[in-house]
N, C-alpha and C positions, 0 to 999 in steps of 0.2 A: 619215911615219906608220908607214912598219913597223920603224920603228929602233925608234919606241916600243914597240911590240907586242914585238918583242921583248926590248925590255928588261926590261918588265913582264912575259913572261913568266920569262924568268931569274930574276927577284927571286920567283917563286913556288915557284919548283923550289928557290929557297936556303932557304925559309923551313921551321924545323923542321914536324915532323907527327909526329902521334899514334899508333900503331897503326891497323891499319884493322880495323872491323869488316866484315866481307861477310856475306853469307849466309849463319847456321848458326853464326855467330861470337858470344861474349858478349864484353864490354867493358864495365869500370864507368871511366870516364874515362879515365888512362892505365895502368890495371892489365891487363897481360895474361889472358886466357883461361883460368880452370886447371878442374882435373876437380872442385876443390868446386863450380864454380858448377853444377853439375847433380848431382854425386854425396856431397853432404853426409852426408847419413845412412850412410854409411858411415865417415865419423867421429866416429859418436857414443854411443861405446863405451866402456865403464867404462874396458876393457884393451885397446889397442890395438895388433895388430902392429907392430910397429919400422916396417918397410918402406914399409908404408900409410899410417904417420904419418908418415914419413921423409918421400917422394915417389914418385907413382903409377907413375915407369917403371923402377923397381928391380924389379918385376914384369911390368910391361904396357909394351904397345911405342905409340908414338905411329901413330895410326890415318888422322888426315887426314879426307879428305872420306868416307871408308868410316865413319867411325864413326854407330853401333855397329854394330858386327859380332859373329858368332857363328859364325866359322867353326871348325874343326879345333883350334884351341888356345882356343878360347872368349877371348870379347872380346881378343884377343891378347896371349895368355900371353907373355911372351920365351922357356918352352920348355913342355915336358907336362908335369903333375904325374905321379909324385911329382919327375922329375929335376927344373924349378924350387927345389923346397923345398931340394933340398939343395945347392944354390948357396951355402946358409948353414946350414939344420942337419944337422950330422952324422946320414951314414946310419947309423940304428941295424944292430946288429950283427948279421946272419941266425943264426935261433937254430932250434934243432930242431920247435920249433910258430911257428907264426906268425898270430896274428889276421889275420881273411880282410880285412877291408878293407884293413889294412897292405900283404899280401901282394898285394893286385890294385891296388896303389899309388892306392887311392882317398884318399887325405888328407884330404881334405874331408868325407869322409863324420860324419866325428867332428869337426874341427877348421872353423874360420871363417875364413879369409886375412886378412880386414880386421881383425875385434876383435870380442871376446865380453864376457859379462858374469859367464863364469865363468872358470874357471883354466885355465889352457895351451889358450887360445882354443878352449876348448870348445863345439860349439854348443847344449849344456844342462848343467848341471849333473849330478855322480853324484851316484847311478845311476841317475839320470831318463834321462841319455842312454844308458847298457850298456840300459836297458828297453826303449829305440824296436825294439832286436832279440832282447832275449832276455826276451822275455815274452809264450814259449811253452810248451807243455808239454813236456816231453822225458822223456826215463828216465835217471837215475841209474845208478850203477855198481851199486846195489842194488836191489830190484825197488818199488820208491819211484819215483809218478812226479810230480814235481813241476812247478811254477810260479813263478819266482824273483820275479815281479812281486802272485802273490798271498799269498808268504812273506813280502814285505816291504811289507805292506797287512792292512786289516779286524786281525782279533784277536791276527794274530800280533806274534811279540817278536821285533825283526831283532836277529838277530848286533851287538854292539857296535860289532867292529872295522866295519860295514856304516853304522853310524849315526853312527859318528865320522869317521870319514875314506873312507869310498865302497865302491867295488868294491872301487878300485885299493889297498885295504889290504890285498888278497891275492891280485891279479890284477896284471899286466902287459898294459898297454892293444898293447902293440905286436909283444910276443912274450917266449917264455919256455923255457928248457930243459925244462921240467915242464909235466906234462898239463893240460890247462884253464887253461893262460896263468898258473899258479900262481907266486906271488912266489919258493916255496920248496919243497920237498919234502914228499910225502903221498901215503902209499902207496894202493894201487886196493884193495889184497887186505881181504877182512870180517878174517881171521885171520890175526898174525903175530906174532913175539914184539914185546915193549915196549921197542925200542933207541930214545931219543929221535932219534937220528940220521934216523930215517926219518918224522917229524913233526916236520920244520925250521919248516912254516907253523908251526905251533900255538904253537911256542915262541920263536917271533918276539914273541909278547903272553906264552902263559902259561907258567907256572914250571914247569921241565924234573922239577922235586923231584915233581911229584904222580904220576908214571909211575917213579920209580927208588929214593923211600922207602916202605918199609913201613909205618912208621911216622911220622907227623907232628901238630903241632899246628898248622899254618899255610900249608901248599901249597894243601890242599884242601877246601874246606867238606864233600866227600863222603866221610865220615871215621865210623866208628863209635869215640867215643872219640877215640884216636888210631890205630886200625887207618885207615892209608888203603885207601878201596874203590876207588879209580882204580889203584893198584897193581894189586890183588888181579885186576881186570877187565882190566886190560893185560900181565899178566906170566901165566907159566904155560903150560899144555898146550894152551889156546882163550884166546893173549890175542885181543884184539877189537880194531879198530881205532875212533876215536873216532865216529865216522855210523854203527856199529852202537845207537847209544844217543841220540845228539846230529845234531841236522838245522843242517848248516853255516849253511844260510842264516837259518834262522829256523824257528820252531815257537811255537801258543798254549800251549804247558805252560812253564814256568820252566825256565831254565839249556836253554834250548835241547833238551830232551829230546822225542825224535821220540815220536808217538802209535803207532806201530806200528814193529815189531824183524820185519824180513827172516831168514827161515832157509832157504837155498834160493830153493825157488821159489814159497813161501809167508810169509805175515807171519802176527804177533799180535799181541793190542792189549799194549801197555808197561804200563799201568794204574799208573802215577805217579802219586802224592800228594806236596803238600809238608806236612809240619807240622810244629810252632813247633820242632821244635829239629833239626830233620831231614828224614826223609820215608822213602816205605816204594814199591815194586815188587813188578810179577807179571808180567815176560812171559815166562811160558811154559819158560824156562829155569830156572825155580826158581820154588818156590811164595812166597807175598807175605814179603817179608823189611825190616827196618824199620832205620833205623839214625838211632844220637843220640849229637851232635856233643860 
């Protein structure tokens, strides 16, 4: 009787078996375990990370009976951000400014590991997401104090380059040789002469001819004639830099033209009109002067 017992146990031990499920285990027949059966929603993203969509431990370390955990590397990184990320993205290149989340290696503060539903796994879209932080009051380089989040809201006209392609049409999300994480060059000073060279941004979109002809029929709609007036206000003894007249981000007056001109340590109202072939100013630097295109 126990030659049988053991035989019949042998013929148990030979026979194939499935997985085991234990405690804390999933199992759909003989399909192994994996992180969708409890973390689905994290694949269900327009745009998904490589990685994430690749497989969960190109990131994350297999956890065991500890999972979930939340220790030191959070649910267990395989290292810290930002070093993880650049396991594969090249670390951008340390530049003279550097955006403070970039700089305090928050990556995530801006970006989603798993998959977003906007571009370069953004956790909002621009510049809904530049607004979760910068949309507060601050002071300008001119005694203007603005609001970037209520220039580009209610009555006002945002900046195009803002309404077409984001911030980042003249910002550098990560860092930037130039002040204000600027894409390009733009001088601080109210007064300098009109060298295009030092209005790199601007002439990234606009045509370098409205600041270096006198005369034109087509740089500039702000033209008496053909007298160009962006000349005449950017060249000379008091040329002006272009935020002496124009609010980068946005303004309720046309072509961007600020409601009040900085002198010092006082403003006056610009008192801008547009009409039908033209338009006419008085701030303050000269009495109302009218000009037709």
């Amino acid at each position: 009787m126990g030659q049988i017992h053991f035989i019949a146990l042998l013929i148990l031990l030979l026979l194939p078996h499935g997985p085991w499920s234990g405690p804390g285990k999933v199992s759909a027949g003989n399909q192994e375990p994996s992180c969708q059966d409890c973390h689905s929603d994290l694949l269900e993203f327009e745009l998904m990370h490589y990685p994430a969509e690749d497989a969960c431990d190109n990131c994350h370390e297999p956890t065991g009976a500890d999972h979930p955990s939340a220790d030191s590397l959070g649910f267990r990184l395989m290292d810290e951000v930002p070093e993880l990320c650049y396991y594969c993205h090249e670390e951008p290149m340390q530049q003279s400014r550097t955006h403070v989340p970039h700089a305090s290696g928050k990556c995530l503060a801006c970006h989603d590991a798993h998959g977003s539903e906007a571009g370069s796994l953004l956790r909002r879209t621009d510049p809904e997401l530049c607004l979760s932080c910068h949309k507060q009051e601050y002071r300008t380089d001119s005694t203007e104090t603005s609001n970037i989040g209520r220039l580009l809201g209610g009555n006002y006209r945002a900046h195009s380059a803002i309404e077409l392609g984001g911030c980042m049409s003249c910002h550098r999300a990560h860092g930037s040789a130039f002040r204000a994480l600027l894409a390009d060059g733009y001088p601080e000073e109210d007064y300098l002469p009109g060298e295009p060279d030092s209005f790199g941004l601007c002439f990234m979109c606009h045509d370098p001819d409205l600041m270096s002809l006198q005369e034109t029929d087509r740089a500039t709609g702000f033209r008496d004639g053909q007298r160009n007036l962006h000349w005449l206000h950017m060249n000379g003894n008091k040329a002006r830099n272009c935020r002496m007249c124009h609010n980068i981000h946005g303004s309720p007056l046309p072509f961007l033209i600020e409601q009040r001109v900085g002198f010092g340590s006082w403003e006056m109202p610009m008192n801008f009109t547009v009409e039908e072939e033209g338009g006419s100013c008085m701030p303050g630097c000269h009495a109302r002067l009218s000009y037709r295109r």
